[in-house]
C-alpha positions as CSV (number, residue, x, y, z in Angstrom):
1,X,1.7,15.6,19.3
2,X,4.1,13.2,17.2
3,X,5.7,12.1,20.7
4,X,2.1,11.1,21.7
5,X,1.5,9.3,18.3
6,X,4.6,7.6,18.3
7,X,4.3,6.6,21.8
8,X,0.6,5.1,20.9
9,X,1.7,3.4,17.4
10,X,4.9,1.3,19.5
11,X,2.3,0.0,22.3
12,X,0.6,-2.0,19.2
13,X,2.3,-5.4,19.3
14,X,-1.0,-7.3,19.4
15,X,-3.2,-7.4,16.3
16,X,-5.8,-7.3,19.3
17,X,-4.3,-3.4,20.2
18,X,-5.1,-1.9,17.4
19,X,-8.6,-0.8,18.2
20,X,-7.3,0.2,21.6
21,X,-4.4,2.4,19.5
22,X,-7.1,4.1,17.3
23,X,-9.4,5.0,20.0
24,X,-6.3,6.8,21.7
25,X,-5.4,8.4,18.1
26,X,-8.7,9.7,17.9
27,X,-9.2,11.2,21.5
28,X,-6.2,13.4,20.1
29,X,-8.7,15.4,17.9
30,X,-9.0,17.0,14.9
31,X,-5.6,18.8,15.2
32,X,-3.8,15.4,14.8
33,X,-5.4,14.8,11.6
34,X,-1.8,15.4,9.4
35,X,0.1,14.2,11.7
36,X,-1.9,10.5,11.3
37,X,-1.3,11.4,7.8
38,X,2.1,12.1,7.5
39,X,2.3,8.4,10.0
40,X,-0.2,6.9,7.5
41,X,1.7,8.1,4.4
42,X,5.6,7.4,5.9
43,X,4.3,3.9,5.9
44,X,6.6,2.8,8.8
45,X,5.8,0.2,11.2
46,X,3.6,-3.1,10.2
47,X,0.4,-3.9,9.2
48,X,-1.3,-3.4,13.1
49,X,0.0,0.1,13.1
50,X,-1.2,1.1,9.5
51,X,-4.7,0.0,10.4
52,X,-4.4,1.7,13.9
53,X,-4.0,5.0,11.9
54,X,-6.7,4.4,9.2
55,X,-8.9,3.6,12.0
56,X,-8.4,6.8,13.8
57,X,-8.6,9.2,11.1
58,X,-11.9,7.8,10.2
59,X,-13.1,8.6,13.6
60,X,-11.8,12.3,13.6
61,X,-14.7,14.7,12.3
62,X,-14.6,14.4,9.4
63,X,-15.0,18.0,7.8
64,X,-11.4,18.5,9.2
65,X,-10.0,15.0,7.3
66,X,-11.9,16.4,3.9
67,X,-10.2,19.9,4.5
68,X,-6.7,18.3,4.6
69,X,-7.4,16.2,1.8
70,X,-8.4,19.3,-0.1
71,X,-5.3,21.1,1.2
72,X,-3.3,17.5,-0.4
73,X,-5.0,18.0,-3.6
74,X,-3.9,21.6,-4.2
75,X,-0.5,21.4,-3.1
76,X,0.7,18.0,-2.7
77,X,4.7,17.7,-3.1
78,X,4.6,14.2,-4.7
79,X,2.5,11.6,-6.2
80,X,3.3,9.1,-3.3
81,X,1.2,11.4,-1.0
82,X,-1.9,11.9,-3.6
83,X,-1.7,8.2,-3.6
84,X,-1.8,7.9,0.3
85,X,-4.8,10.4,0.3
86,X,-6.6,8.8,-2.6
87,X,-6.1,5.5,-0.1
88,X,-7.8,7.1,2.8
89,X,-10.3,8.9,0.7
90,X,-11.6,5.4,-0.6
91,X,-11.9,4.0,2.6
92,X,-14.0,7.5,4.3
93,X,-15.1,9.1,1.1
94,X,-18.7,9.4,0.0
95,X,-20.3,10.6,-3.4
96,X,-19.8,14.1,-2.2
97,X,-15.8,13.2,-2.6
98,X,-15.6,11.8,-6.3
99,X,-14.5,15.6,-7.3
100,X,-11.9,15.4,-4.9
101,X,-10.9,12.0,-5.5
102,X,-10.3,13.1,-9.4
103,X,-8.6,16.0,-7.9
104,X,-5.8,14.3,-6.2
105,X,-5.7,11.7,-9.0
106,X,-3.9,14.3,-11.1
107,X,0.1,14.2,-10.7
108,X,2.2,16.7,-8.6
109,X,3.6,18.1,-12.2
110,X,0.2,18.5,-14.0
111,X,2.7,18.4,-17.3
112,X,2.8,15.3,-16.7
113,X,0.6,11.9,-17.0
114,X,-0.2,10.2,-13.9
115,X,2.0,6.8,-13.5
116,X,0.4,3.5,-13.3
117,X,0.5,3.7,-9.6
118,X,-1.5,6.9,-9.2
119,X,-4.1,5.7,-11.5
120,X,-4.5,2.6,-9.3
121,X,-4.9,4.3,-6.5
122,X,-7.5,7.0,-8.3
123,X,-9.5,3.9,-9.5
124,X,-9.3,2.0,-6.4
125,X,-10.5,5.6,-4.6
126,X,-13.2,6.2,-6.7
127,X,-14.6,2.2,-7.0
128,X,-14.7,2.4,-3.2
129,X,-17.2,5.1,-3.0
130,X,-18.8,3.6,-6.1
131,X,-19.5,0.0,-4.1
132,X,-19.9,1.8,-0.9
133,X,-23.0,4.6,-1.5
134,X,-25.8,4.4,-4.0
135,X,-25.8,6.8,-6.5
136,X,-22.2,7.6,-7.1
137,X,-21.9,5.4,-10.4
138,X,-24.1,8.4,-12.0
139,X,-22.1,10.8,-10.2
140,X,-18.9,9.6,-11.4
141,X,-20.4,9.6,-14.8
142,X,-21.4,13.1,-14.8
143,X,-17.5,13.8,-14.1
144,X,-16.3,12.0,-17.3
145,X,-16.5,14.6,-19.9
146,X,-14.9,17.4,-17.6
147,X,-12.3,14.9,-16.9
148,X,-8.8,15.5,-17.9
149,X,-8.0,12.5,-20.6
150,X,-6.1,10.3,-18.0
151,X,-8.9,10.5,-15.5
152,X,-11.8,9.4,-18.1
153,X,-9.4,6.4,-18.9
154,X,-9.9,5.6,-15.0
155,X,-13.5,6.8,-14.5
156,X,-14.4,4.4,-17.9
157,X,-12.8,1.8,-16.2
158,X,-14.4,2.6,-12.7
159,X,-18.0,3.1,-14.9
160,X,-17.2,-0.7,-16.4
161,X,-16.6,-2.5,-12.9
162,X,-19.2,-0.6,-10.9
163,X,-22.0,-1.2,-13.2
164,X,-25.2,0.9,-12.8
165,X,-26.9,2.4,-10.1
């Protein structure tokens, strides 16, 4: 499957291929859902190819994109990849998602606090589904006092920007 991904991502040299590239990404199925990852989070290639990739994971079914973002959030080796997944989880996530979202905002070394990176992305993740689906501001809220500290430092931020349902 990577020989078939690779071979897909180096036909893009258009901007114009990339919805050609993602359509071909997608007919691969479910099963190439962490490979696109891994592609997604290696962040090789330009900005064509990146897009190509985001496009076609959001067209895979999506119950099998949740599950390996669930798999990321348990078991991730490093915060670069919760960032990548907290990246594709604001762009396909829904209200359903803000759980996981806080999930995979939490460093690799739970010890630890989460860098200022990680927390971008966590607040970029969960204002996404905030702006994107009605309702998930009093979600999000309800999440705040389970929160570990760093995350209601992001979700109060998040809760500030977003405004109210």
């Amino acid at each position: 499957m990577a020989t078939q991904i690779d071979a897909v991502l180096a036909e893009i040299d258009l901007p114009a291929h990339m919805a050609r590239a993602a359509n071909q990404l997608a007919r691969l199925g479910g099963d190439a859902v962490q490979p696109l990852f891994d592609r997604l989070r290696a962040g090789q290639g330009g900005v064509s190819q990146r897009a190509a990739l985001l496009g076609a994971i959001g067209m895979l079914p999506r119950q099998d994109v949740l599950a390996m973002l669930a798999r990321l959030a348990r078991s991730a080796a490093g915060d670069a990849e919760r960032e990548t997944g907290l990246d594709l989880l604001g762009r396909v996530g829904a209200r359903a998602e803000l759980k996981l979202a806080i999930e995979l905002g939490i460093p690799s070394d739970p010890e630890s606090q989460p860098g200022p990176s990680l927390r971008a992305a966590l607040a970029s993740a969960l204002l996404g589904i905030c702006e994107r689906e009605r309702g998930s501001v009093r979600t999000l809220a309800g999440f705040f006092p389970r929160a570990l500290p760093s995350a209601q430092t992001v979700i109060a931020t998040v809760l500030a920007r977003a405004g109210g349902d």
